[in-house]
Every structure is written in C-alpha cells, then in structure tokens.
N, C-alpha and C positions, 0 to 999 in steps of 0.2 A: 385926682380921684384914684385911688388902689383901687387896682385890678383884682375884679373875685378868680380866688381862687376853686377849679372845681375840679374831684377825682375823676377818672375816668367813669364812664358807664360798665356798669358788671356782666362781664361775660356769662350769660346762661348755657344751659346745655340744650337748647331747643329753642325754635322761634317758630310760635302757633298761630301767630297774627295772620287772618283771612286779608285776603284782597275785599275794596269795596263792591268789584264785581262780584264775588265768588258772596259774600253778604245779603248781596242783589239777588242771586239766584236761589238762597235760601228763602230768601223776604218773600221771594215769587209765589215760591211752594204754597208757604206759610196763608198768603193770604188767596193761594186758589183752595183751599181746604182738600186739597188730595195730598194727604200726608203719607200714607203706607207705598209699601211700595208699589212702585204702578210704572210710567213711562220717563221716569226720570231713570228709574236703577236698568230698567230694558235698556236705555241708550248708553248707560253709564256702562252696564257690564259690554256692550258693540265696540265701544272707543278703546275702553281699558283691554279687551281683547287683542284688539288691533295694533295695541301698544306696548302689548307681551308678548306678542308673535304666538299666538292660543288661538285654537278654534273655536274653545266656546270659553267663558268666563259665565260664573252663577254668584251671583251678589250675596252677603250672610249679610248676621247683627257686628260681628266682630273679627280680627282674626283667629282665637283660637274655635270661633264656630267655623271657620271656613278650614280650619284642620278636621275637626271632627267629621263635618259633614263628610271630608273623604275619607279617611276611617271608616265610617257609617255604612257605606256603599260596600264594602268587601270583608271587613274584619268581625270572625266568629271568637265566641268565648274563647280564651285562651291561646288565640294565635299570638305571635311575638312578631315586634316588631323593631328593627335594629333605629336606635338614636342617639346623637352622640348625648353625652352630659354636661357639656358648657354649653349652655342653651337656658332661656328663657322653658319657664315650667311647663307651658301648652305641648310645646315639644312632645314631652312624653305624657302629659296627663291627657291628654286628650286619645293618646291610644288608651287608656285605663278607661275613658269615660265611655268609651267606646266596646270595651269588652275585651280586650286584649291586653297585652302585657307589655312594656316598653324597657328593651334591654339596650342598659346604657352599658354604649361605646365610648371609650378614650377619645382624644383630640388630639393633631400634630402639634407637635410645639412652636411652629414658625407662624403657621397661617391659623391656628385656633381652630378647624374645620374638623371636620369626624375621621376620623383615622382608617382607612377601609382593610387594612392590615388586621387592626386589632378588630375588627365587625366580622373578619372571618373565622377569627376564633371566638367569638360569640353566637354563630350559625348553631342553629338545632332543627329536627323536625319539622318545629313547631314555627318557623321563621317563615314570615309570607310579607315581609315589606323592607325596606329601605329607607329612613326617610334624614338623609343629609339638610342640615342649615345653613344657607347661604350668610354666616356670620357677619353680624355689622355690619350689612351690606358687601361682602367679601365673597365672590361668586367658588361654592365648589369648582373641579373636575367636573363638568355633564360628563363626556368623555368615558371616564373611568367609572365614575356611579353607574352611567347607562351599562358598560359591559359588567360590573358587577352584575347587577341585578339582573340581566339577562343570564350571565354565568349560571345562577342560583334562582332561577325564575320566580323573582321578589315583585312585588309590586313596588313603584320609584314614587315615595311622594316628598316631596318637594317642602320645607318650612323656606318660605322667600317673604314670610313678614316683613323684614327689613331691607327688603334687595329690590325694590322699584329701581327701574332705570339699569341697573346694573346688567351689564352683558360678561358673554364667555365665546370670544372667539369671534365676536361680532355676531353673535346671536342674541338675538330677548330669552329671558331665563324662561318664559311664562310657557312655551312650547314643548320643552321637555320634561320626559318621565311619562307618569299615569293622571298624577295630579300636583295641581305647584299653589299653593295657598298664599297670601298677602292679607295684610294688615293696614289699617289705615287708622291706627290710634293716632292720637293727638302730636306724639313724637318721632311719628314715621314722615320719611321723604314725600309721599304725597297722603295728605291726613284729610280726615272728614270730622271727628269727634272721633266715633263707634263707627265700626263699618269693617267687611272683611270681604273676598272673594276666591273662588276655587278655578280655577283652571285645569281642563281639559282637553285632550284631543277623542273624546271619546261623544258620542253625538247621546248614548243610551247613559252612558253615566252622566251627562251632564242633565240629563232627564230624570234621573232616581235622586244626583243633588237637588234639584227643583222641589219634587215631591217632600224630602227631605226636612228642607228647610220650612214649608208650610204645613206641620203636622203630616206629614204621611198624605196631600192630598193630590187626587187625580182628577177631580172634577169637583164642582161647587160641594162641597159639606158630602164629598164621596172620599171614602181613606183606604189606601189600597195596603199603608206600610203604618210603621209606627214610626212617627218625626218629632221634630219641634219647633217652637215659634224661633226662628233664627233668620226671619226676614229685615233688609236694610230699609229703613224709610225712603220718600223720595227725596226730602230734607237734606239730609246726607248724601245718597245722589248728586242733586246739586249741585252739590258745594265741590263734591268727586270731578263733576265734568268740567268743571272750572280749572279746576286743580291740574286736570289733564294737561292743559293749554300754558301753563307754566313751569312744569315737570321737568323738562330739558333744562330751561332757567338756569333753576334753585340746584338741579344735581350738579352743572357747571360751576356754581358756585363752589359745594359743595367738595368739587373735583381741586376748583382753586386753592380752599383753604388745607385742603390735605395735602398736599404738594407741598406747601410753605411748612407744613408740619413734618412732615417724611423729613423735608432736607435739611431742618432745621436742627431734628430733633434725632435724626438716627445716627449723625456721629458723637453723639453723648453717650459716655461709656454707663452700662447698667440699665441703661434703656431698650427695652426688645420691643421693638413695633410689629404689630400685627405685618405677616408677607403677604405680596397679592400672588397668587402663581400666573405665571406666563400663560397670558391670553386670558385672564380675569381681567374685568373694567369692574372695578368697584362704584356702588353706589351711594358708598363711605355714612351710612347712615349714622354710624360711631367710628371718631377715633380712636381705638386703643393701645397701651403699650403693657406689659407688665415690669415693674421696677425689682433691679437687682439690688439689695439694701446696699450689700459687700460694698459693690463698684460703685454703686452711683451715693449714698453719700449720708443717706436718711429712706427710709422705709415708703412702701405707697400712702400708708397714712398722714404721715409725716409730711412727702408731697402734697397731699391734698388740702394739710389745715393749710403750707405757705400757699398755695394758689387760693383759698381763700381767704387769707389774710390780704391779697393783691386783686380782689376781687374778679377771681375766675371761678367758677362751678366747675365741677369733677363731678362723675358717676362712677360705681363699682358694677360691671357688669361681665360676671355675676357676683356675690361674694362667694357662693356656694354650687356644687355640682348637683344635679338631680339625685345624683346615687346618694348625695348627705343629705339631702330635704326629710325633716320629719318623716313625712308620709309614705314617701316610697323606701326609705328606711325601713317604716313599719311594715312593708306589704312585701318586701324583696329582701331586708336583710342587709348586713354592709358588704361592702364592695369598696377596692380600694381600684383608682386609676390615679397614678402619679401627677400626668402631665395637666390633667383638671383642676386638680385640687393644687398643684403652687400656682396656676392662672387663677384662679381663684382668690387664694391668700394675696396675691399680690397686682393684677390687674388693676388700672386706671382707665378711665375716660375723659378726654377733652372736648371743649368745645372744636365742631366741625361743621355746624349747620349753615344754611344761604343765608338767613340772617345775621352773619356776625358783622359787626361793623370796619370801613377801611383799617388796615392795619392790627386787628383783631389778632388775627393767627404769630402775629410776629409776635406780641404782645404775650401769649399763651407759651412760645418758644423763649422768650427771655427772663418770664418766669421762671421756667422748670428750669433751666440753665443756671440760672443764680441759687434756686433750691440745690441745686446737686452741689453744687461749689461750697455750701457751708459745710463743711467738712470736718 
C-alpha cells in the first residue's frame, strides 16, 4: 500500500482554541442566568490584579475601553497627550474620544518602543500625559518613562494590551505609572473574546473607573458623572479566570518559540528583529522583524507570498503610523516621523504563539532563510 502523502499543517498567526475547563466555566455562567457582570469579573479583576503586581484592576467591554476609561478620569478638552505612532489606533484615538488631542511621537529604531528623545520635543503647555506601548509584548523603560513623566509632571498611562506576563527588571508591568490598560481580544496572550481592564494604584481613581464604566453610576439608577455602558460580562470573566491558571504555560511557550526565532533568524543579513532592552522579559505577543530588500534578497511582501506559498501566515503590524491614518491626517494635518513609516513599509510578523506545533518555529526559520537566498 502507498503511503499517503500529507503537507504539513499551516502555521497561523494565533491559536484561540479554549481549554474544555475554561468552556466549563463559560457553560456555568451560561446556564446560572447571571450573565452581566456580577462576581465572576469581582474575582476576575482580585486575581488578575494580583498578577500584575496592581492594587486595584477595574474590568471594561474591551481594551480600547479600558484605555478610555483612564483618559476619562483626568483629561479636559484639549489637553495633549504624548503617544508613539507605531501603535495599534486605540493608542491615540481613544485620547480623541476622550477629549484630548494625541501627539504622535517617533519610535527607536531597534526596539520599535516611543522614542522619549523625540516626546520631548513634542512637550507644550498643553501636555498632561504620557502614555508609552509596551510593543508586541516588548516591555518599555518603566524606569526612564516614570522619571520622564515625573520630570514634566505628566500623568503615565501605560497601553500594555499586548504585554501580559511580560516584566521589566522583575517587575509585573501592571503596577506602574497612573494607569496600565490590557486587552484580552481573541489574539492577545491571555484572551477572553471581548474584555479589557484598567489598572491602578490609585483606591479613588479606581472608584471614578467604576462609575465610569456603568453610565456615570453611584448608586442604583443614581448618576453622579456622565459614563458608559463598558461593562465585562461574567461570561468572559470566566473564561478570564481560567485563563489565569494557564498564563505562565502558553508565555513559556511562547518565550520557547521566540528563542528558536531570535537565533535562528538574527544572523540573516537584512533582517532587523525587534531588540528587547536590558532587563525587559518580553511577553513576545508578536514576533517581529522589518526586511531590508537591498541585503536580504526580495522585499517584506515578497517574503510573505513565499511563507505563504510554504504554508506560514504572516501579519503586517502596522502597515501605517497613526500620523498617516485618514483621520487623524484629517484632524492634525501631516507629520512626517522617519523611523515609523520605513517600520511601517516594511515590518513583518511571524508566527510566535503556545500553540505552534513541535518543530513549528524551525519550520518558520527555514522558510525565511530559503526566501532570502533566491536572490
């Protein structure tokens, strides 16, 4: 009998598949009929606290509600607030939706992270926040942001959507600054569906987040502010507290297949891997690198049909800086920052997640090596 032959299984760029616990604990919810949120998101925001090294954690619907929400607590019409522009759009539209104005800052070229160089020739008046991207799970400087912002008494808020897990110096990210926001979309290190949270050391902001998120309230159908509905079900909950108890896991994981990648893949000429700086632990939520066409041999797009032709997915994150988005074009005007826009043009993403199967990462590294060699 001839042996079938079969291709390998296709590397995705995420792996959303629930445990049947963590299914279990949905189903729970599901059939006790207390679907909002109630004492599942109370326990969920105790643990996840305790997990970010945070005093308090306040559960949203999503992450960019859990950027808003802290926005929402301090920022008047027209304050400004410093963010880089290689960044996912919450980043800065969530200070706009907020009432403020988001002046995009450059990125270093090594580690992709916001440039504090150039954020200080961005300083005006009008500047009353801070708020660095722990990129790809790529932990800033706390460090240097905290004495920034002290420097120029900013308020520190923190975009750490994609940085669960990730420390700096052996710290949890979740403790410092004013506020440090997380995300748990479906493609983040620990995911729920929808779901976002705000971290705090503050006992009275994490009391006006509260209000915040349930219409402005203080007491049953009493509204002391003007909020909105940006509450997490317990559904989600659930699934969150589950999620917790495997988090270490899937980042280990995660730590393994970036390793195999870094070594793999950084003495290939034309290839620049995102840097971690000394005393970052990344929580590697993306791998990325940006492709030099010159040196390495064919272009990122190019890369990315052959790693689809060899059945890998690739992401572009971003293709674009916030300063070229239609919209804030339309509201700001152009702006030109170098080191954004060739990350931009030329950025890649590989698979990096716990899910990839044995021999996965090698698999991804002998691709791209053979892509660069057609020459």
């Amino acid at each position: 009998m001839n042996a079938v032959l079969t291709s390998p299984a296709r590397l995705k760029m995420a792996d959303t598949s629930l445990t049947e616990d963590e299914i279990q604990a949905a189903v729970a919810v599901l059939r006790s009929g207390a679907l909002r949120q109630g004492k599942q998101c109370d326990a969920f925001e105790a643990e996840f606290a305790a997990l970010a090294g945070a005093r308090h954690a306040v559960s949203s619907a999503n992450g960019s509600a859990a950027l808003h929400l802290a926005y929402m607590t301090f920022l008047q019409p027209g304050d400004e607030v410093l963010v880089p522009a290689f960044t996912f759009i919450a980043t800065g539209s969530m200070v706009a939706a907020a009432g403020g104005r988001p002046v995009f800052c450059d990125v270093h070229p090594e580690t992709f992270l916001l440039d504090l160089n150039d954020a200080e020739k961005k300083l005006t008046a009008r500047t009353r926040a801070l708020s660095p991207v722990h990129l790809f799970g790529n932990p800033c400087d706390l460090d240097a942001a905290q004495a920034f912002a002290a420097r120029h008494r900013l308020r520190l808020v923190w975009d750490a959507a994609q940085a669960h897990g990730a420390r700096w110096r052996g710290r949890e990210l979740g403790g410092c600054g004013d506020f440090v926001a997380y995300s748990f979309y479906p493609t983040k290190n620990l995911f729920v569906g929808e779901g976002g949270m705000t971290c705090t050391p503050s006992e009275e902001a994490a009391r006006r987040l509260r209000g915040l998120r349930s219409h402005g309230e203080t007491g049953k159908y009493l509204h002391a502010m003007l909020g909105l509905n940006y509450r997490m079900t317990d559904v989600e909950a659930a699934i969150g507290r589950r999620q917790l108890l495997r988090l270490e896991a899937m980042l280990a994981a995660r730590r393994r297949h970036a390793e195999i990648l870094r070594r793999g893949l950084e003495p290939l000429p034309g290839l620049h891997l995102q840097q971690v700086l000394p005393g970052g632990e990344p929580g590697w939520h993306q791998f990325c690198f940006w492709v030099d066409e010159r040196e390495f041999g064919c272009s990122r797009d190019q890369l990315a049909q052959a790693l689809a032709a060899a059945g890998i997915d690739t992401g572009v994150h971003y293709p674009r800086g916030l300063h070229q988005q239609p919209i804030f074009r339309e509201l700001y005007g152009d702006q030109s920052l170098p080191v954004t826009e060739k990350l931009a043009a030329n950025i890649l993403a590989v698979p990096v997640h716990h899910g990839l199967p044995a021999g996965g990462a090698e698999r991804i590294v002998a691709a791209i090596a053979a892509a660069g060699k057609k020459k």
